[in-house]
N, C-alpha and C positions, 0 to 999 in steps of 0.2 A: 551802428553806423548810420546817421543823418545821411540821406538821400534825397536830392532835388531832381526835379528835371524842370527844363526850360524850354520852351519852344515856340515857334509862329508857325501857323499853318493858313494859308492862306485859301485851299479849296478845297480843302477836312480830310486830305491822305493824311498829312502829317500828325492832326491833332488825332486823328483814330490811331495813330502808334503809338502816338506819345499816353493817353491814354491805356491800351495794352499796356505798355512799359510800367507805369505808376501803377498800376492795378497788381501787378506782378510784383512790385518789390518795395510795395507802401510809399512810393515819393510822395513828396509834396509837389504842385504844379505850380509852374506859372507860364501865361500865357501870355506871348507878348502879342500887345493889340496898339496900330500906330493908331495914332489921332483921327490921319485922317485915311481913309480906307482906298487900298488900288480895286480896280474893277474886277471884279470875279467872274465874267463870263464877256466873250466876245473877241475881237483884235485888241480892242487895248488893253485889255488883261496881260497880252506878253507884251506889249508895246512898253507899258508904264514897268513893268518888272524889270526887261531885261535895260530897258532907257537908268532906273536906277540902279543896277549892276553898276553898266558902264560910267555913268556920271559920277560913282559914288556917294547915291545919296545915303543922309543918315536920316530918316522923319520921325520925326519926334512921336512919343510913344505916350499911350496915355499911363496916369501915374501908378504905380505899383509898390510894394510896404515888403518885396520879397527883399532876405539878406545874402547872396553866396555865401558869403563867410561865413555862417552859422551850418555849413552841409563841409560833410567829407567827402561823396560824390555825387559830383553832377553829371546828368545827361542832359545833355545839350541836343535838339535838332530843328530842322529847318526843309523849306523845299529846295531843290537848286533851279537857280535862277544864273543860265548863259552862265553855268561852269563855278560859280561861287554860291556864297548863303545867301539869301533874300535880304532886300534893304534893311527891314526892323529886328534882322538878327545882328547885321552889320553895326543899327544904332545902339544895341545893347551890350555886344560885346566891347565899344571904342570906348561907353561912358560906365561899365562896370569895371575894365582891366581883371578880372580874375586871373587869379592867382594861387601856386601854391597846392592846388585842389587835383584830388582825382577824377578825368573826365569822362565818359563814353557820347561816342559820336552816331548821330545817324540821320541821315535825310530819304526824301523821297526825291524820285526824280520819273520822267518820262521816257526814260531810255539812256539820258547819257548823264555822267554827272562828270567829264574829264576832271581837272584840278581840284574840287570842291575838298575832297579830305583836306589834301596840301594848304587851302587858303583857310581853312577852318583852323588847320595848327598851326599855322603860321599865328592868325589871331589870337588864340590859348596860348600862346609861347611863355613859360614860366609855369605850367601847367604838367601832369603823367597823363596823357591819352592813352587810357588803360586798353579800347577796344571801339568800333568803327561797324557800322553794319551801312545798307542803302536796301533802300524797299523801291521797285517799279511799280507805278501805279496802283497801291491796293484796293482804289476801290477797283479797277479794270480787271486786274488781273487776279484777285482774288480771295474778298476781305477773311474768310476764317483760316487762311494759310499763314495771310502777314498778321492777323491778330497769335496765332502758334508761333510764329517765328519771331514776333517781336518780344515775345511772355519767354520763351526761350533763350534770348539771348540776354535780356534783361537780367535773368535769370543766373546767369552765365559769367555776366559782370560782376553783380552785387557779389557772387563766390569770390570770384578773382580778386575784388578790392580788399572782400573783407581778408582774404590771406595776403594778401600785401599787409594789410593794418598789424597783423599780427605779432 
């Protein structure tokens, strides 16, 4: 079974899961990196985040040679940003449409992540969201527990899909 994962990480929770995850069950990666970069430290850090939440911005992403089509599942994840995906997940999901595919889902969040599964299938729709996890701050809270629990649940997938495939 072809395994992708996909993700932005904007202040390195995310990418240290998503790492775990493809370590744990061979993905291949890709990292979405926009053009132009939101600030990583300070007020405008949530400022510019959660301002393209709400505006819906899509910012353009620098260019990438990955295919979905060529993967049977993808993990997708992202930080939440004011209850949804962060912008450069939003720009890749509207200009990929994937489809068709088995997904698992997972973000990081600081406490709360309300609607964010709900907005994330909503965007997959035509998609099996095989499985869904959320990690709270791991580097705060505690990197070799979400590095166990992400290799775990990745783990846990890649089972699940491949007995669906079967």
């Amino acid at each position: 079974m072809k395994t992708a994962l996909v993700y932005y990480s904007h202040s390195g929770n995310t990418g240290f899961i998503a790492r775990a995850i493809a370590g744990s069950v061979g993905a291949e990666s890709l990292e979405l990196q926009p053009v132009k970069s939101i600030p990583s430290r300070g007020p405008f850090k949530y400022i510019s985040g959660v301002s393209q939440v709400f505006g819906k911005a899509a910012p353009a992403l620098e260019h990438y040679s990955f295919r979905w089509q060529d993967y049977d599942l993808i993990f997708i994840g992202t930080p939440v940003w004011a209850c949804s995906m962060a912008a450069p997940m939003r720009t890749y999901l509207g200009s990929e449409r994937i489809r068709g595919k088995s997904i698992a889902l997972f973000c990081c969040h600081r406490g709360g992540r309300g609607g964010f599964f709900a907005n994330m299938e909503k965007a997959l729709a035509g998609n099996e969201i095989i499985s869904r996890i959320d990690f709270v701050e791991p580097f705060a809270t505690g990197k070799d527990r979400a590095w166990q629990k992400a290799r775990g649940w990745a783990d846990e997938v890649l089972k699940k899909a491949r007995q669906r495939s079967a």
